[in-house]
Each structure stands twice: as C-alpha cells, then as structure tokens.
N, C-alpha and C positions, 0 to 999 in steps of 0.2 A: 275736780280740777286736776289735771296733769301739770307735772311737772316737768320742765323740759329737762334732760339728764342728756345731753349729746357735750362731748369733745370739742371745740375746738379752738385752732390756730388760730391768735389774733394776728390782722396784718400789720406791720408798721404804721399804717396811717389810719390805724384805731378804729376800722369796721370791722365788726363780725359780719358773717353771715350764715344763717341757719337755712338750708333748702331743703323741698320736699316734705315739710311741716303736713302734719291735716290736720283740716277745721277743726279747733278747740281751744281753750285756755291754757295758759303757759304762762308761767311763774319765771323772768330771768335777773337772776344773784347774779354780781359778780365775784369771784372767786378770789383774784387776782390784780394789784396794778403795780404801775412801775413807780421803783423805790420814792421818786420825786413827789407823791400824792398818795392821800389820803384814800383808802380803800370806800367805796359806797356797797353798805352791805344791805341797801333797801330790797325789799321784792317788789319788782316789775310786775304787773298786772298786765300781760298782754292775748289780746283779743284776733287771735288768728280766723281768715274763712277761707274760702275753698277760692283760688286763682287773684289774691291779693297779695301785693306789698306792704307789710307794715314796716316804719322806717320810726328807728325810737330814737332820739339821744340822749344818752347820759353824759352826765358832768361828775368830774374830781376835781377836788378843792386840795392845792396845792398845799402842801405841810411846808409851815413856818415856826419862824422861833424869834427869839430876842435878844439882845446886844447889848452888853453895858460896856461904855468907856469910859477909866479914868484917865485925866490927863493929871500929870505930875511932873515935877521940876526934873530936869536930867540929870541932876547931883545927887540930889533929896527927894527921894519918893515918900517921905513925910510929906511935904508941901505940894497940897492941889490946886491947879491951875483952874478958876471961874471964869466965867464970859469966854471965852474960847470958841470957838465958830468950826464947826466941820461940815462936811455935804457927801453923803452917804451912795454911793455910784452902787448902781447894780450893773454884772457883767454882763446879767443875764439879757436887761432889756435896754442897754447898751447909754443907759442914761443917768443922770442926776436923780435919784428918787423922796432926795428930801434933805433940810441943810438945817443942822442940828445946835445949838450952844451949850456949855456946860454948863452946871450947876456953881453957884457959889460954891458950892463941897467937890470941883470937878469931874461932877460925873455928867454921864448922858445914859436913859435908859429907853430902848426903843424896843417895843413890841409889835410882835406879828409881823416880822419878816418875811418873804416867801425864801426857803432855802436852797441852797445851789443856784 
C-alpha cells in the first residue's frame, strides 16, 4: 500500500484535490484543521484506478464546551437567585438555542456547546 505524501493547498471551500494519481491504494490523514474543529486523524482507505474520479467526504465535529451561570442578588452575592429563566442565543446560528432555569442553589450548567 502507498502512501499518498503530496503538498497541498486547501481551498476555502474545503476541497482538496490530488491529480495525476496512478492506479493503487492511498492512505489520506488529515494533517490539519481550522481552529473551530476538532482535528479527524482516521486513515482514509482510498481505492484509486486508472481514468476515475474518486470523490470522498469527510466530516469535523465542531469543538465545544460548557457554561455554568450563577445568578446572584446585585447587593449580596451570597444570596442565589432559583427559578430564574434564561434563553441561550447563539450568534452563530443566529437563533434561540435553548431556554434554561436556575437551580434552587442558582445555577445553570449546560454542556456541549459548539464554540465561537
């Protein structure tokens, strides 16, 4: 099995392309992604022959995180504020993504954000 080892420029709208390939197996890593995602370090099993297009796609799984809010009196940040209602907007997708209440102990802990 070969390895493919060529260079190259990804374009902005996230095709590579390898040309002038010949027929054989080709192993493709990827190296590299953009900060917002989780890197995919699978080996691609790819089955090249002689005057084909192989068209593969891969997927990255956006890197998230989690949020805790306390809500607290404006005087006395000893005293936490329960039942309290929020609604979590993302900029990204330009929407409501979910509407939260606090804890008796005023908190809220949400997981698996996607980030930025």
């Amino acid at each position: 099995m070969e390895q493919l080892c060529k260079m190259l420029q990804q374009m902005t709208n996230g095709i590579a392309t390898f040309s002038n390939l010949k027929p054989n197996t080709y192993i493709l890593v990827e190296t590299s992604t953009n900060e917002d995602y989780i890197i995919d370090t699978t080996e691609h099993k790819i089955e090249v022959g002689y005057d084909v297009t192989i068209t593969k796609e891969l997927t990255n799984e956006h890197k998230k995180g989690n949020l805790k809010i306390v809500k607290v009196d404006k005087d006395n940040h000893e005293i936490r504020l329960g039942n309290v209602p929020f609604d979590l907007y993302s900029v990204e997708l330009d929407k409501i993504i979910g509407t939260y209440k606090t804890s008796v102990d005023g908190e809220i802990y949400i997981e698996n954000i996607r980030t930025r």
